[in-house]
C-alpha positions as CSV (number, residue, x, y, z in Angstrom):
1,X,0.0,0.0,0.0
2,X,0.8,3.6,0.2
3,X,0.1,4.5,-3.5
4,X,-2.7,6.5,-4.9
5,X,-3.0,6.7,-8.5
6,X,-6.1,9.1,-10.0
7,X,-6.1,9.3,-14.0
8,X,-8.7,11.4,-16.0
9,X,-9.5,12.0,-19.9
10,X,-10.3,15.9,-20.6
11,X,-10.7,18.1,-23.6
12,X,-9.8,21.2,-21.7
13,X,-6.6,22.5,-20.6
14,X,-5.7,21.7,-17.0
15,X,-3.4,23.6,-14.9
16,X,-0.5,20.9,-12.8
17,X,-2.0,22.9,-9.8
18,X,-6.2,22.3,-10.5
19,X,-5.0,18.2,-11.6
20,X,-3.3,18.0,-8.0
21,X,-6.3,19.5,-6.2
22,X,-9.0,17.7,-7.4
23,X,-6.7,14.4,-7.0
24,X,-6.3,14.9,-3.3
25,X,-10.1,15.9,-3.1
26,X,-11.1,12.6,-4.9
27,X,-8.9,10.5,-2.3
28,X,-10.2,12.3,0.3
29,X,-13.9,12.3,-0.6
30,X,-13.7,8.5,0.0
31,X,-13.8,9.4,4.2
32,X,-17.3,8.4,3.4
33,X,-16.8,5.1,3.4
34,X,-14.1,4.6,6.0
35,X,-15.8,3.4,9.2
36,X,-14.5,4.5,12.5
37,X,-16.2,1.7,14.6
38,X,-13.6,-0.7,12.6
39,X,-10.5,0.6,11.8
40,X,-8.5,-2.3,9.9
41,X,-8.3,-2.1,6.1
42,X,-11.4,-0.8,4.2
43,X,-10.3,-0.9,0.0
44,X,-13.3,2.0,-1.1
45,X,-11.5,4.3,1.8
46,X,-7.8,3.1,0.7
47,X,-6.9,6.6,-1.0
48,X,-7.9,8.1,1.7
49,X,-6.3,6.1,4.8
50,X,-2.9,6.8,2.6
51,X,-3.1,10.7,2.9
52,X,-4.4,10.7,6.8
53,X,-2.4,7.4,7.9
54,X,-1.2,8.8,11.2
55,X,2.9,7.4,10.3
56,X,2.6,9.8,7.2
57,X,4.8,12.7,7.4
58,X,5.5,12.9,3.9
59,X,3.9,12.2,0.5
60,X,5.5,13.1,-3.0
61,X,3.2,13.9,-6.1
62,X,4.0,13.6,-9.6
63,X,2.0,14.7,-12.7
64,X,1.7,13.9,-16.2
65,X,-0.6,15.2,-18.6
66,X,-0.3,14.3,-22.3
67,X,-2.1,15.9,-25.5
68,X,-3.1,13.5,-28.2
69,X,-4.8,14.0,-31.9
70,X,-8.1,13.8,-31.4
71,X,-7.6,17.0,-28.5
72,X,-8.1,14.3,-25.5
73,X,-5.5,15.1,-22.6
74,X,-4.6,12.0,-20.8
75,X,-3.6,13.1,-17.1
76,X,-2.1,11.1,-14.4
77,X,-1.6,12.3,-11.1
78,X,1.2,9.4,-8.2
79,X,0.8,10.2,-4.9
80,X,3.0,7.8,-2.7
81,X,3.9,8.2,1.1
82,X,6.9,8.4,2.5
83,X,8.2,5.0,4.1
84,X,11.7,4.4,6.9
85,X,13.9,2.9,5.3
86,X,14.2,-0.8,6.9
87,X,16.6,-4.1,7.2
């Protein structure tokens, strides 16, 4: 775990900073299914357990957003927290 992955098709222009921001708000728009009374692994709140996992300090973002013929943007937005190095 620890990887989020959100991936959208659009025929308008995106800024990096709009792509991010509704990334983060589609992971954390899934706190509607995490249940409180049962905190163990719940996969349709899994985007967001990775942002508010209370070990998190960190979490890198990288972006990609690609232009093809037919004026479709493919855009890809990695979000993966930081983990201790172990062993």
């Amino acid at each position: 775990g620890g990887e989020n992955i959100y991936f959208i098709w659009s025929t308008s222009d995106v800024s990096e900073e709009e792509l991010a921001r509704n990334a983060m708000k589609a992971f954390y728009e899934e706190i509607k299914y995490y249940n409180y009374n049962r905190p163990q692994l719940q996969l349709r709140a899994a985007h967001f357990t990775n942002l508010v996992w209370k070990s998190v300090e960190k979490m890198g973002v990288g972006l990609y957003m690609g232009r093809y013929t037919n004026n479709h943007g493919a855009c890809n937005v990695v979000a993966n927290k930081e983990r201790p190095a172990t062993g």
